[in-house]
C-alpha positions as CSV (number, residue, x, y, z in Angstrom):
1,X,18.1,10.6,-11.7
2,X,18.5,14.1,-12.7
3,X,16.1,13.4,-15.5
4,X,12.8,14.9,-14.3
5,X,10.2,13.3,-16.8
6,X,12.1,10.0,-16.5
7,X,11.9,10.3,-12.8
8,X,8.2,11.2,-13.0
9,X,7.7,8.2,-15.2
10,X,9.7,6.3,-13.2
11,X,7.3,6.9,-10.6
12,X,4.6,6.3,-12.4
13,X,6.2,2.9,-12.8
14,X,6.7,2.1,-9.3
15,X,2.7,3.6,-8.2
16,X,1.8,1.1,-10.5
17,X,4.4,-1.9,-9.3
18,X,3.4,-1.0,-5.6
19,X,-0.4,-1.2,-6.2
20,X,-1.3,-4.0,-7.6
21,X,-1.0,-6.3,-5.2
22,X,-3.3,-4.6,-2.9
23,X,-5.6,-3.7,-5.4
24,X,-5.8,-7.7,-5.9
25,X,-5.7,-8.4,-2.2
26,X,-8.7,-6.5,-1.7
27,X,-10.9,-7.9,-4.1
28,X,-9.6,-11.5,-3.1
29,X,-10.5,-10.6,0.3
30,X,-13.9,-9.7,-0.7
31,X,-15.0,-13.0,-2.4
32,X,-13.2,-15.0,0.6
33,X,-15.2,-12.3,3.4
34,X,-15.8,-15.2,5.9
35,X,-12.5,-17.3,5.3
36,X,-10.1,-13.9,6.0
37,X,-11.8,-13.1,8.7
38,X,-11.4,-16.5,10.5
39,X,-7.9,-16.1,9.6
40,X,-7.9,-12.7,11.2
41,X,-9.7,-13.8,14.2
42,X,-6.7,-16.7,14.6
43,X,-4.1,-14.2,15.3
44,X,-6.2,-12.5,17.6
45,X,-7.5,-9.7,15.4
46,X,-11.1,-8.6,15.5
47,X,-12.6,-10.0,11.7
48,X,-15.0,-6.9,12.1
49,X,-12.0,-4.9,11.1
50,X,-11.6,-6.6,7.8
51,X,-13.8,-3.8,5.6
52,X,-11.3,-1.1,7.2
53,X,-8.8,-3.7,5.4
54,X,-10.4,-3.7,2.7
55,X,-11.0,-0.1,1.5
56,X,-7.4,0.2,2.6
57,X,-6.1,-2.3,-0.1
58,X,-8.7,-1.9,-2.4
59,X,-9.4,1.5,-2.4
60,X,-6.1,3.0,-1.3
61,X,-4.5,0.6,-3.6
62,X,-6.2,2.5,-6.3
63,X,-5.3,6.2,-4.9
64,X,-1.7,5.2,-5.3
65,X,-2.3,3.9,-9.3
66,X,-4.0,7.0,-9.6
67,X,-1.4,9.4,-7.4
68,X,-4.5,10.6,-5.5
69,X,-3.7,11.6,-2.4
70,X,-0.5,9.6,-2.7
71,X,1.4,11.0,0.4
72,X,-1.0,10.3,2.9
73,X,-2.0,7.2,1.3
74,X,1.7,5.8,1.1
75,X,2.2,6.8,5.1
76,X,-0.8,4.2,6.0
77,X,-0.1,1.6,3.9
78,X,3.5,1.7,5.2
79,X,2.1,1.6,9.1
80,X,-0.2,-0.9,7.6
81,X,2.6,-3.2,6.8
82,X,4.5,-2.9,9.5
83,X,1.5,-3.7,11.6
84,X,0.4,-6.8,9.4
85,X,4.5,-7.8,9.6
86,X,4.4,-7.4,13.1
87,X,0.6,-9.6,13.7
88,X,0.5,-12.0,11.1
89,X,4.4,-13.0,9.9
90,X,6.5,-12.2,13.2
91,X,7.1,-16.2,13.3
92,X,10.4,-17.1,14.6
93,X,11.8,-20.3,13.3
94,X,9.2,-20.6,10.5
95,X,11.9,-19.4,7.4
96,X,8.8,-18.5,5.2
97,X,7.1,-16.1,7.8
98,X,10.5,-14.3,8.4
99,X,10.6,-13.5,4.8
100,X,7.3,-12.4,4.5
101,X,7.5,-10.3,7.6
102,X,11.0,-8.6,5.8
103,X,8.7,-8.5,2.3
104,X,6.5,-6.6,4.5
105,X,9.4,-4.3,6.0
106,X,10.8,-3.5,2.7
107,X,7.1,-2.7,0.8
108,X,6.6,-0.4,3.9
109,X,10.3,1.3,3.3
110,X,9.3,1.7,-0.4
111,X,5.9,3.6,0.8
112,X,7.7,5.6,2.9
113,X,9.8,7.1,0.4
114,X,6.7,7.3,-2.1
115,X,5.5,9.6,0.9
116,X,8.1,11.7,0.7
117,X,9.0,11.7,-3.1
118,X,5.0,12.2,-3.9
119,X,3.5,10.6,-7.4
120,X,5.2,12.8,-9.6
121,X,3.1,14.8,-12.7
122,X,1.3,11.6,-14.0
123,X,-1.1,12.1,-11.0
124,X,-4.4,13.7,-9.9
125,X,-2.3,14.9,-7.1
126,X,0.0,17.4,-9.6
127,X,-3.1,17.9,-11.8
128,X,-4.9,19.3,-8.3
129,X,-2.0,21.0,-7.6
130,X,-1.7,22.7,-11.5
131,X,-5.6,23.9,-10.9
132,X,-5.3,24.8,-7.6
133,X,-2.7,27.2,-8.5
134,X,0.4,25.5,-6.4
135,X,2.4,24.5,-9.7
């Protein structure tokens, strides 16, 4: 796009796209503590990591809507997916496992270049940026 307030919206668009099913994963998580961290503990992952899980989805989920801190925030939710890909879909034979793990892959792929591209100026990370004197 050579368009730079379409791009910006345009990232705006996909912050928002890219956030909201963490943002309701967290809060589902939290009103099913003890059930997601039985499911946790199945795969062999310790359930006393779930509130780490937690502010990640729910709270980073809401730095990318936002753009706050969106570059480092994008690089662990993409290492986040590939982990949770790699722990809780890496299934082979089961056809709806492999495409959640590539679901995972792909969501991952898009953070990564939301870590490179930033959130654009409809962010607090360009308004930070505007009164820090870097724009």
């Amino acid at each position: 796009m050579n368009n730079p307030v379409l791009c910006d919206f345009t990232k705006l668009i996909a912050r928002i796209l890219m956030s909201v099913m963490f943002i309701v994963s967290g809060f589902a998580k939290i009103g099913a503590y003890a059930g997601t961290q039985e499911y946790m503990s199945s795969v062999g992952v310790p359930g006393a990591l779930l509130p780490l899980v937690i502010l990640l989805e729910l709270g980073g989920g809401l730095a990318i809507l936002f753009g706050f801190f969106t570059r480092w925030v994008a690089l662990a939710f993409a290492l986040f997916c590939l982990v949770s890909a790699w722990l809780f879909h890496n299934v082979p034979g089961d056809q709806m496992q492999q495409i959640m793990f590539m679901k995972n892959l792909t969501i991952a792929g898009g953070f990564l270049v939301l870590a490179c591209a930033g959130a654009g100026k409809f962010s607090f990370d360009h308004a930070m940026a505007r009164v820090g004197g870097r724009q």
